[in-house]
C-alpha positions as CSV (number, residue, x, y, z in Angstrom):
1,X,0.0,0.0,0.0
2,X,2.9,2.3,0.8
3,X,4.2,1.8,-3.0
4,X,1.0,2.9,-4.4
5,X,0.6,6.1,-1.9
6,X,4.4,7.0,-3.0
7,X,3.2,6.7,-6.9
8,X,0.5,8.4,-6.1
9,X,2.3,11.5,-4.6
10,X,4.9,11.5,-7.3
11,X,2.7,11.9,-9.9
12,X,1.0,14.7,-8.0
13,X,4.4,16.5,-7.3
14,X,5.4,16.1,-11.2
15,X,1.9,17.6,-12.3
16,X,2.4,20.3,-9.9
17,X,5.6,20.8,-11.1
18,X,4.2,21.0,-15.2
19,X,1.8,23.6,-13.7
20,X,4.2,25.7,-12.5
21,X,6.4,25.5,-15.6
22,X,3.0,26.7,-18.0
23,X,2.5,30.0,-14.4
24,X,6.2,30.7,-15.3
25,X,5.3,31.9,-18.3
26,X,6.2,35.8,-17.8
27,X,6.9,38.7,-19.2
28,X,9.6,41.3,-17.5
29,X,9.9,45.1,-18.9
30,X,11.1,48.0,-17.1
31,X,8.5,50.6,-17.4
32,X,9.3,53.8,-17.7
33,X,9.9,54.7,-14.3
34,X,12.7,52.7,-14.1
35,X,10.7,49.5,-12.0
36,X,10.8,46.1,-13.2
37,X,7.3,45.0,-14.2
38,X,6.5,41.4,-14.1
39,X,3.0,39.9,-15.9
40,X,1.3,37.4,-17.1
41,X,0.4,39.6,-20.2
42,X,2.6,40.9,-23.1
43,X,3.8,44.3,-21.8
44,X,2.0,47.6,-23.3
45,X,2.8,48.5,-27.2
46,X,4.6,51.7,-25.4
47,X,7.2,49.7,-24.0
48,X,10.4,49.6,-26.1
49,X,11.7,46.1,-27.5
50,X,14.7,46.9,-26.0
51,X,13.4,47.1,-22.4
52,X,11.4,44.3,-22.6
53,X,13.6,41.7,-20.4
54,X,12.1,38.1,-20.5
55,X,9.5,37.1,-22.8
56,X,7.9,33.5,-22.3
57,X,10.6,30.7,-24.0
58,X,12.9,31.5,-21.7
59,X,15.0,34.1,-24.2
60,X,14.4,37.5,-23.7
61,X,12.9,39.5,-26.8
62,X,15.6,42.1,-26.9
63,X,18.4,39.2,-27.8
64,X,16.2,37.7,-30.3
65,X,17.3,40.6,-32.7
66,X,20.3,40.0,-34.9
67,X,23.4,41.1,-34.1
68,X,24.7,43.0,-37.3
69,X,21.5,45.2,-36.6
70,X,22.4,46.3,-32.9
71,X,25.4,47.2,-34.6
72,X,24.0,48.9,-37.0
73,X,21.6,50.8,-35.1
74,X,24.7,51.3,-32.5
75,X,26.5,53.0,-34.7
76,X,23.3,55.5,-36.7
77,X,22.7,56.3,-32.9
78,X,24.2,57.4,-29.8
79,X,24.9,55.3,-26.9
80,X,21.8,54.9,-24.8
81,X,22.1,56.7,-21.3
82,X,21.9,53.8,-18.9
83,X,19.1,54.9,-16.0
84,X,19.7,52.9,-13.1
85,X,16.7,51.3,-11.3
86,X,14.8,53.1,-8.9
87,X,15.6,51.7,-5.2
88,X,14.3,51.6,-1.7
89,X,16.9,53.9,-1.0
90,X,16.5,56.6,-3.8
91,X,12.6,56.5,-2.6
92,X,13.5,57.1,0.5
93,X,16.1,59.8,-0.6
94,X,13.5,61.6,-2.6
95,X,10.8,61.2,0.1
96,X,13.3,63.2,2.5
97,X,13.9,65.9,-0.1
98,X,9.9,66.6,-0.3
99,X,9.1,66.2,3.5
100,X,12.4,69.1,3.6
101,X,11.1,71.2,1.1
102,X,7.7,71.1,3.0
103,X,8.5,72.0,5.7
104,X,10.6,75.1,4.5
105,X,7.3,76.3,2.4
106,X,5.5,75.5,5.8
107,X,7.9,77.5,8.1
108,X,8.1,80.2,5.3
109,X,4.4,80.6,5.0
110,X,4.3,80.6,9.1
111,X,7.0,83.5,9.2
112,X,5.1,85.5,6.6
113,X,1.3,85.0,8.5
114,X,3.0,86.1,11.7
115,X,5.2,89.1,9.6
116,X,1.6,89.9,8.2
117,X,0.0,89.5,11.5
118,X,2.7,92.4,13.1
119,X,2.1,95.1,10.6
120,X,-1.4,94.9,11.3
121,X,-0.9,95.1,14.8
122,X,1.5,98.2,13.7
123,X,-1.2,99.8,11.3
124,X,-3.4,99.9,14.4
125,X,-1.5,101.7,16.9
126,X,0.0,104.2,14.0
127,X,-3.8,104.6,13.6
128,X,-4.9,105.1,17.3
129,X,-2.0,107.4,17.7
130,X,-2.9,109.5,14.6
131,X,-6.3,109.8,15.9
132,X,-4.9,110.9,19.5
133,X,-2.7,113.2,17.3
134,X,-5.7,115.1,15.6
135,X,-8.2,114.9,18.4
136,X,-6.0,117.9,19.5
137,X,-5.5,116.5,23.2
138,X,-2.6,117.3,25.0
139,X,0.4,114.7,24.8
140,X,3.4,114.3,27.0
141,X,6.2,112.8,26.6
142,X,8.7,111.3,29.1
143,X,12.2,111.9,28.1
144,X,15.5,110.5,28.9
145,X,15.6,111.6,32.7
146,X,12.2,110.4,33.3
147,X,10.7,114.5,33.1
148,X,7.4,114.7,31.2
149,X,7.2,117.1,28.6
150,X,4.2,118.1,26.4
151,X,4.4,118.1,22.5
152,X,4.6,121.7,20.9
153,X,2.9,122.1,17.5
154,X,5.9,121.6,15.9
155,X,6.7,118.6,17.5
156,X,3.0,117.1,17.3
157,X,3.0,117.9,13.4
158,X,6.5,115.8,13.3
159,X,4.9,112.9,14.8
160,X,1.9,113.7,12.5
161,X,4.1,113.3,9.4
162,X,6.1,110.5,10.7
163,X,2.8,108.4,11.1
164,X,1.3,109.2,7.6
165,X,4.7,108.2,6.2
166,X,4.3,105.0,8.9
167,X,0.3,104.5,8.0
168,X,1.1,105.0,3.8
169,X,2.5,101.1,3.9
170,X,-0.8,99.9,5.6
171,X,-3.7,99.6,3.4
């Protein structure tokens, strides 16, 4: 009984085996990205000959071509610039460069809300204190020694002036 059971599974495990052979049946391109492709399906008419790398019967499509034309073409044409394959490491490369750049557009557009954020602030008072300027009210000023003084006219239309000039940047 043993010899029939062993029979039994070979003939399971060499089917299995001619299964796998007709799955194996693949295609391999690199796409034009630069990642190897792998499919069950002929590759897209877009894809070069040349990048096509395995083609079911085991030879790939690209060495099927006679040699006197590769040299032939070699020659009418320039060497092809060889790409090299995109890599865990180059994604993760050019993830870091984006997440960088983000976050210096981020940290620029924060710097320029809170720049915009203080000349408003700055348009206010220069405002307020043109308003206190015209109402005609007295003003004093504390100066070095810690002495109040009150604004002449002269002085008050200085200040005047100096806030137009301060208030002409504000819209």
């Amino acid at each position: 009984m043993s010899i029939l059971r062993i029979s039994r599974l070979s003939s399971a495990l060499l089917l299995s085996f001619v299964f796998c052979a007709v799955a194996h049946a693949q295609y391999v391109w690199i796409d034009e990205k630069g990642n190897k492709q792998f499919s069950d399906m002929p590759p897209p008419k877009s894809v070069p000959k040349d990048k096509i790398l395995k083609a079911p019967g085991g030879a790939p499509k690209a060495a099927q071509t006679p040699a006197s034309d590769d040299k032939a073409a070699s020659a009418s044409q320039p060497a092809p610039k060889l790409e090299k394959p995109v890599t865990t490491a180059t994604k993760n490369e050019d993830f870091n460069k984006r997440r960088a750049e983000q976050a210096e557009k981020d940290k620029k557009a924060e710097e320029e809300k809170t720049a915009a954020a203080d000349k408003a602030k700055n348009c206010e008072k220069a405002r307020s204190y043109q308003q206190t300027l015209n109402s005609g009210t007295r003003i004093s000023r504390t100066d070095k020694n810690g002495e109040k003084s009150i604004l002449s006219d002269a002085e008050r239309q200085q200040e005047a002036n100096d806030v137009k000039k301060a208030l002409s940047d504000c819209k």
